[in-house]
BATORVEX-348155 format. One record per residue: residue in one letter; residue number from 1; x, y, z of N, C-alpha, C in turn. Coordinates in steps of 0.02 Angstrom, whole numbers, plus 50000, padded with zeros to 5 digits. Each point is the difference from the previous one (the first is absolute). Layout:
SITE  type  seq    nxx    nyy    nzz   caxx   cayy   cazz    cxx    cyy    czz
SITE     A  NUM      X      Y      Z      X      Y      Z      X      Y      Z
...
END
This chain:
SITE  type  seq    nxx    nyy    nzz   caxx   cayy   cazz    cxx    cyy    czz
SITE     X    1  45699  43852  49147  49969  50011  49934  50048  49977  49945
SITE     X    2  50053  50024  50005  50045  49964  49955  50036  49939  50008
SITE     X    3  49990  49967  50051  50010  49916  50004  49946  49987  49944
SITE     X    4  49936  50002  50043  49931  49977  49941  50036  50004  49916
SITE     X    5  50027  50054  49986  49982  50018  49948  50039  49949  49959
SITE     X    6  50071  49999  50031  50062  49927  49987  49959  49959  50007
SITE     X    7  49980  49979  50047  49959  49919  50011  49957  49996  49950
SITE     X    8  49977  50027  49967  49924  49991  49921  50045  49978  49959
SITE     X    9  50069  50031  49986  50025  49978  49922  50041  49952  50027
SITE     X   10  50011  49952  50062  50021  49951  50017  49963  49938  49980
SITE     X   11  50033  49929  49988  49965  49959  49984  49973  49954  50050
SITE     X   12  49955  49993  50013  49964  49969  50092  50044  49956  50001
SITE     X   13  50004  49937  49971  50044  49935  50001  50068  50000  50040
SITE     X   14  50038  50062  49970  50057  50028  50023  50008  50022  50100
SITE     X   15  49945  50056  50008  49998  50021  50054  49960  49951  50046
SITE     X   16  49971  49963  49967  49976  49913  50065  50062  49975  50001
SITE     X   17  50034  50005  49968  50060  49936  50002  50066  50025  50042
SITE     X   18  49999  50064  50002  50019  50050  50103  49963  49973  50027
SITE     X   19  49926  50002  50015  49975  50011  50047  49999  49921  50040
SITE     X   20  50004  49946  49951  49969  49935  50012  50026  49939  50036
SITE     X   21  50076  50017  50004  50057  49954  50034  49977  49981  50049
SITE     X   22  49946  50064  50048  49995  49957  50065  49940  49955  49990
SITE     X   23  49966  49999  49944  49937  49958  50002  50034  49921  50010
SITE     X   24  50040  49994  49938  50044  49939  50006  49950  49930  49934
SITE     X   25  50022  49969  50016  49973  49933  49946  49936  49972  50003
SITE     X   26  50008  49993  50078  49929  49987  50009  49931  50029  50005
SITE     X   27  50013  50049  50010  49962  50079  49999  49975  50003  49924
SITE     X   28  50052  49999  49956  49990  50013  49933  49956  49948  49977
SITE     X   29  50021  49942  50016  49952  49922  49970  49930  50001  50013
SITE     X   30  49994  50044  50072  49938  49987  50035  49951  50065  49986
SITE     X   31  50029  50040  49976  49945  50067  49946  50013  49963  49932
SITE     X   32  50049  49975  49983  49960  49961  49901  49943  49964  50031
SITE     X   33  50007  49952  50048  49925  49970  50020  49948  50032  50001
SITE     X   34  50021  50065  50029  49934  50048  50007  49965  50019  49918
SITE     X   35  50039  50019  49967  49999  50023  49922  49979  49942  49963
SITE     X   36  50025  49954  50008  49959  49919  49957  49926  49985  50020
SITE     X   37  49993  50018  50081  49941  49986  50013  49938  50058  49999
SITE     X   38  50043  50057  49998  49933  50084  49975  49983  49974  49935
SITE     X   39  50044  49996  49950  49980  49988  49928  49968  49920  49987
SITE     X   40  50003  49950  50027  49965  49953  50021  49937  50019  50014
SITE     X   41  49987  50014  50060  49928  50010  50056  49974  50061  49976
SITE     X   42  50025  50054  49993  49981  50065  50001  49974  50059  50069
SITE     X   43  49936  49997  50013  49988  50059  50061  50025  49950  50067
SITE     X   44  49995  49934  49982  49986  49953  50079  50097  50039  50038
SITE     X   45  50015  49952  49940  50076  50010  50005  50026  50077  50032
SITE     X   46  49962  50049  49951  50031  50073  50010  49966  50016  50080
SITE     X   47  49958  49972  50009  49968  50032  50083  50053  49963  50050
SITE     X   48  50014  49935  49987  50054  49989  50060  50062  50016  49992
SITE     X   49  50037  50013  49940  50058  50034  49999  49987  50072  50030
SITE     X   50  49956  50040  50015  49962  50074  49997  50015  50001  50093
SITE     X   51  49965  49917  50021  50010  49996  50081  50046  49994  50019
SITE     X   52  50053  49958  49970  50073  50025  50014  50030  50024  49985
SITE     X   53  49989  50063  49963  50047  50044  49983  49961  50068  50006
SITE     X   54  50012  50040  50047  49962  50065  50016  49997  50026  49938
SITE     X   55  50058  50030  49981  50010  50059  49940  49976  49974  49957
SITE     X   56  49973  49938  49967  49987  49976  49929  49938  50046  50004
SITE     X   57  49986  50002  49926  49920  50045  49985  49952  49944  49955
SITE     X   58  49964  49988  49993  49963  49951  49945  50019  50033  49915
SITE     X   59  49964  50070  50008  50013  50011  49914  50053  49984  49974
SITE     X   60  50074  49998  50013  50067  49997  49954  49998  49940  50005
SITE     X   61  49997  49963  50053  49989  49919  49984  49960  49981  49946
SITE     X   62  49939  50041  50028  49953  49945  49934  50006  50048  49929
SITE     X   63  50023  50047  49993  50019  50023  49936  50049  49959  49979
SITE     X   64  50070  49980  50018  50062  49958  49987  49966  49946  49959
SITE     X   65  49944  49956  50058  49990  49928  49987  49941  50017  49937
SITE     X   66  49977  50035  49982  49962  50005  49954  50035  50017  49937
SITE     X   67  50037  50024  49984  50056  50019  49969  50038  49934  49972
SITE     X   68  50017  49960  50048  50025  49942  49990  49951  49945  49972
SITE     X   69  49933  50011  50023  49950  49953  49976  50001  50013  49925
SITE     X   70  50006  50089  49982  49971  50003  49938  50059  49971  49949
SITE     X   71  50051  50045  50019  50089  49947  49973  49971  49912  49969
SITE     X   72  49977  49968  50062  49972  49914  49986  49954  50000  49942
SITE     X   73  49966  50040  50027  49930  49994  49943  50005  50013  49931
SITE     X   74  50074  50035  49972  50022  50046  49951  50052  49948  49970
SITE     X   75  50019  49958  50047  50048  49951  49974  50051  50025  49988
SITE     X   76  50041  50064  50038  50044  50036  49960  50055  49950  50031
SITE     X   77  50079  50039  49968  50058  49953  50015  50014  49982  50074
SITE     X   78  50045  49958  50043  49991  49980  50063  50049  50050  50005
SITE     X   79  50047  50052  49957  50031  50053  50039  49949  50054  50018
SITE     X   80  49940  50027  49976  49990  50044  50022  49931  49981  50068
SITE     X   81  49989  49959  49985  49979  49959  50054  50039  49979  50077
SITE     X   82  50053  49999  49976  50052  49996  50061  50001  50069  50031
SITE     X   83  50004  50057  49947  50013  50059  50028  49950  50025  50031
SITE     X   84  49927  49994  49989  49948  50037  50042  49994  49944  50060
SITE     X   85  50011  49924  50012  50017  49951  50072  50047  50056  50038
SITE     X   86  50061  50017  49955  50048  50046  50033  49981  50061  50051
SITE     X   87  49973  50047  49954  49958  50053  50028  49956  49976  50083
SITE     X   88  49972  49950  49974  49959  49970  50067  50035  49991  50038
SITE     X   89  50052  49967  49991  50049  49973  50060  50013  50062  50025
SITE     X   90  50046  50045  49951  50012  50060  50039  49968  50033  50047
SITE     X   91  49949  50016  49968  49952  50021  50039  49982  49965  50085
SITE     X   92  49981  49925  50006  50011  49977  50050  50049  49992  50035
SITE     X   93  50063  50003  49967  50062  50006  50054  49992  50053  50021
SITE     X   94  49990  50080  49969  49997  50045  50046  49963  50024  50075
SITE     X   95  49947  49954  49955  49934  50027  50058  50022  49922  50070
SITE     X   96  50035  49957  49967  50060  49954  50070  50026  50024  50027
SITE     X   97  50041  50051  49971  50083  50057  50014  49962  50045  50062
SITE     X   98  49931  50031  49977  49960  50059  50037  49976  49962  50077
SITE     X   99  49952  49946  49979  49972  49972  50052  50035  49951  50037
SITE     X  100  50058  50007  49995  50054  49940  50067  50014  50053  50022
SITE     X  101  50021  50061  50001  50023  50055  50024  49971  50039  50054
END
């Protein structure tokens, strides 16, 4: 209970970047693919990332990529645009981290 409670006021970015060494370079290159092509394609994309990856769920995916759509549509700056791509990534590296395991 009190790990959890440390881990909330932690910053995700931080505690992937423990967890991620063993993913390695290519691992990493090959989920941005995944993330260029959800926000690209949308559900097609999110159902086969979904088949290879047990733990992924559809809603936080397609909340992320919608999120990011609206960012486009809003024209806002490419930093905060970068930051909700970010979120996504995160998000998919974890549910990588969960489902190689």
């Amino acid at each position: 209970l009190r790990i959890g409670k440390l881990l909330r006021n932690e910053d995700e970015a931080v505690i992937l970047s423990y967890l991620t060494p063993q993913q390695g370079a290519k691992k990493t290159a090959q989920l941005q693919r995944w993330v260029d092509r959800m926000i690209a394609q949308g559900d097609p994309a999110i159902k086969e990332f979904m088949k290879a990856h047990n733990a992924a769920e559809h809603h936080p995916i397609r909340q992320h990529i919608l999120r990011i759509q609206r960012d486009i549509t809003k024209q806002l700056p490419e930093e905060q645009l970068a930051e909700s791509k970010l979120k996504l990534f995160n998000y998919i590296q974890q549910v990588a981290l969960i489902s190689d395991n």
